[in-house]
C-alpha distance (Angstrom), angle and dihedral (degrees) to the residues before:
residue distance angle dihedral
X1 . . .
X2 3.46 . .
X3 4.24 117.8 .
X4 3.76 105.6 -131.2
X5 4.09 92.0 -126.5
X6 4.17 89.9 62.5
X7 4.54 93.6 42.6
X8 3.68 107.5 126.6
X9 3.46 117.8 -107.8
X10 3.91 98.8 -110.7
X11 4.10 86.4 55.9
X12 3.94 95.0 50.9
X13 3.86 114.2 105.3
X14 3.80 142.7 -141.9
X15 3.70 114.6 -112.9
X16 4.04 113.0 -90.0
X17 3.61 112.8 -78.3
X18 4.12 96.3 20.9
X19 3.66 92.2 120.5
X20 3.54 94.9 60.8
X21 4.33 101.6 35.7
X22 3.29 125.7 99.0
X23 4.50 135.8 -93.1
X24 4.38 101.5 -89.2
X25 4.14 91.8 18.6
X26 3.74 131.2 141.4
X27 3.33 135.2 -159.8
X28 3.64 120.5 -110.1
X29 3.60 127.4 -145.1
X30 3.67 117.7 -142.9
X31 3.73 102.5 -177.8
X32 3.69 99.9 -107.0
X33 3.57 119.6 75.3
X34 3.88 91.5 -72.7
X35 3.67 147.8 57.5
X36 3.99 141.9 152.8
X37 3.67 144.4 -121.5
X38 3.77 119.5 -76.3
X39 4.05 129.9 176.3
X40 3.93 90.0 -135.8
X41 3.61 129.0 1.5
X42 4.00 113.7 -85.5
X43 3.78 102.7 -107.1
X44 3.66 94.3 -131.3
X45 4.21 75.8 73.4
X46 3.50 104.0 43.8
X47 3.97 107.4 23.1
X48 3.53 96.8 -125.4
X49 3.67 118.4 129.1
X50 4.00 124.9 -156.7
X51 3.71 98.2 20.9
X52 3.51 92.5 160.2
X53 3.45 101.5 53.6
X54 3.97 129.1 80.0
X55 4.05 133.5 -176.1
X56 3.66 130.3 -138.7
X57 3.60 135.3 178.7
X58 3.79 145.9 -149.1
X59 3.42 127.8 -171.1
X60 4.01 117.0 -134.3
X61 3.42 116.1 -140.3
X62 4.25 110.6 -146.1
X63 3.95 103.8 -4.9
X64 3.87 74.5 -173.6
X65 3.73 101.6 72.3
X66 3.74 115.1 58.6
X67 3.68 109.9 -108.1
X68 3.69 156.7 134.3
X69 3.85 127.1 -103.2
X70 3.81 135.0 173.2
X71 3.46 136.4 -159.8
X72 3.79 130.8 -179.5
X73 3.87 123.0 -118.3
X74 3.80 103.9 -142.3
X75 3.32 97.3 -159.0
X76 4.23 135.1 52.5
X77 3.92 112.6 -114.9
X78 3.75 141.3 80.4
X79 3.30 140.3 -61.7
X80 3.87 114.4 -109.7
X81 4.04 103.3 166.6
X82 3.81 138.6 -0.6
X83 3.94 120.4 -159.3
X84 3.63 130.8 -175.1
X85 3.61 137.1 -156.8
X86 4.15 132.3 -162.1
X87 3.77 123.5 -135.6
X88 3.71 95.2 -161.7
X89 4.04 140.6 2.7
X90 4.06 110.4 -71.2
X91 4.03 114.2 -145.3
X92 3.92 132.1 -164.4
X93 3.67 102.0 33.9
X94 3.67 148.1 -19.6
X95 3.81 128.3 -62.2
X96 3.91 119.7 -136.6
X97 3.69 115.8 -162.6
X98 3.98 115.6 -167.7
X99 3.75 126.4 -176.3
X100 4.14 128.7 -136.6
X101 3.79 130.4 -172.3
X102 3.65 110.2 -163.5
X103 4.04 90.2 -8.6
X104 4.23 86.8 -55.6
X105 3.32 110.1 123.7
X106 3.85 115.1 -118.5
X107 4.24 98.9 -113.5
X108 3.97 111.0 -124.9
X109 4.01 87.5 -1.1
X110 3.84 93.4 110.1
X111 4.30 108.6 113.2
X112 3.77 116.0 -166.4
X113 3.83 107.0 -146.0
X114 4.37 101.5 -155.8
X115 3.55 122.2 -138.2
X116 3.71 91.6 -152.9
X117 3.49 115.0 98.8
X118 3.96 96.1 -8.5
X119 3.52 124.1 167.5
X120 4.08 128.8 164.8
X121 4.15 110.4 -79.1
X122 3.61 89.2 40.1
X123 3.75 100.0 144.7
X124 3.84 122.0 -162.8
X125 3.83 127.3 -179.9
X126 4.31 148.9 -178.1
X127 3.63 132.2 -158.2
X128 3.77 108.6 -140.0
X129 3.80 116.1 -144.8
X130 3.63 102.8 178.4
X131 4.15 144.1 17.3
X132 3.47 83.1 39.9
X133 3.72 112.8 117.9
X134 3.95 117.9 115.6
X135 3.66 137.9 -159.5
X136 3.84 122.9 -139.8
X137 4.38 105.1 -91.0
X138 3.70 83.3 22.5
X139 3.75 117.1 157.7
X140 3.76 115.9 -132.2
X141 4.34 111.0 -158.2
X142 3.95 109.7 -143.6
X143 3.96 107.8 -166.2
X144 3.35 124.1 -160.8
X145 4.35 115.3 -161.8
X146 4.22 83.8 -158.6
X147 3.53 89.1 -131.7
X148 3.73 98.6 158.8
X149 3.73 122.7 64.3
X150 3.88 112.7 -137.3
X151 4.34 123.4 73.2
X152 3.81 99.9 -97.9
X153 3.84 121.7 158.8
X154 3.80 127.9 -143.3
X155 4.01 140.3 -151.0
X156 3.92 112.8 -138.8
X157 3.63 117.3 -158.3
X158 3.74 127.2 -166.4
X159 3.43 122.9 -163.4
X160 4.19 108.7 -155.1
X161 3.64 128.5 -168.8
X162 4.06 98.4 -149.9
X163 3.76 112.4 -130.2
């Protein structure tokens, strides 16, 4: 008999069922002899919450001028929350930020970032709920209106749920 640390290489085996899973699976225990194929761990096994979901950010130069920026999303999936964050106190008026994908507007993404009572941190946010879908190398638009008056900068965060 053969001990299974000295088999030669052309006699070891894949694990049961690896002919059959799926490209970027693991195999899942389940604590009695058996298990299946799983993209992530289930997070009632591992504890970790949100494993499908990442964050990126961009940082907007001038929320105070009107203009168009992009940023590309480097993954595919879909758009679950978007967050900002001011680098200064704005003046004059409020700022409204909106969000396209392909020149769509991103539905329920728009974030108001007040005037009143501004200060640096300040974070605002949306939760998109439609038009939000994105490719892999897929630019996102953030628009700035300009509303305020004084050069202040802003950190976008999106929230994506990969696909």
């Amino acid at each position: 008999m053969v001990e299974h640390a000295n088999v030669a290489a052309a006699n070891i085996h894949e694990c049961k069922g690896a002919n059959s899973a799926s490209v970027d699976t693991v195999r899942i225990s389940d604590g009695a002899g058996s298990g299946s194929w799983a993209k992530v761990p289930p997070a009632s096994i591992t504890g970790v919450n949100n494993v499908n979901l990442i964050t990126f950010t961009y940082r907007f130069t001038d929320i105070s001028t009107a203009s168009s920026q992009w940023v590309v999303c480097p993954i595919a999936g879909i758009i679950s929350k978007i967050y900002t964050v001011i680098h200064g106190v704005i003046t004059g008026s409020d700022t409204n930020m909106t969000f396209e994908i392909a020149g769509v507007v991103v539905t329920n993404g728009a974030i108001v970032i007040a005037q009143s009572g501004s200060a640096a941190g300040d974070v605002d946010s949306s939760t998109p709920t439609a038009a939000r879908t994105l490719t892999a190398g897929q630019a996102i638009e953030v628009i700035s209106d300009g509303g305020s008056t004084n050069t202040v900068d802003a950190t976008v965060t999106f929230t994506i749920n990969v696909a």
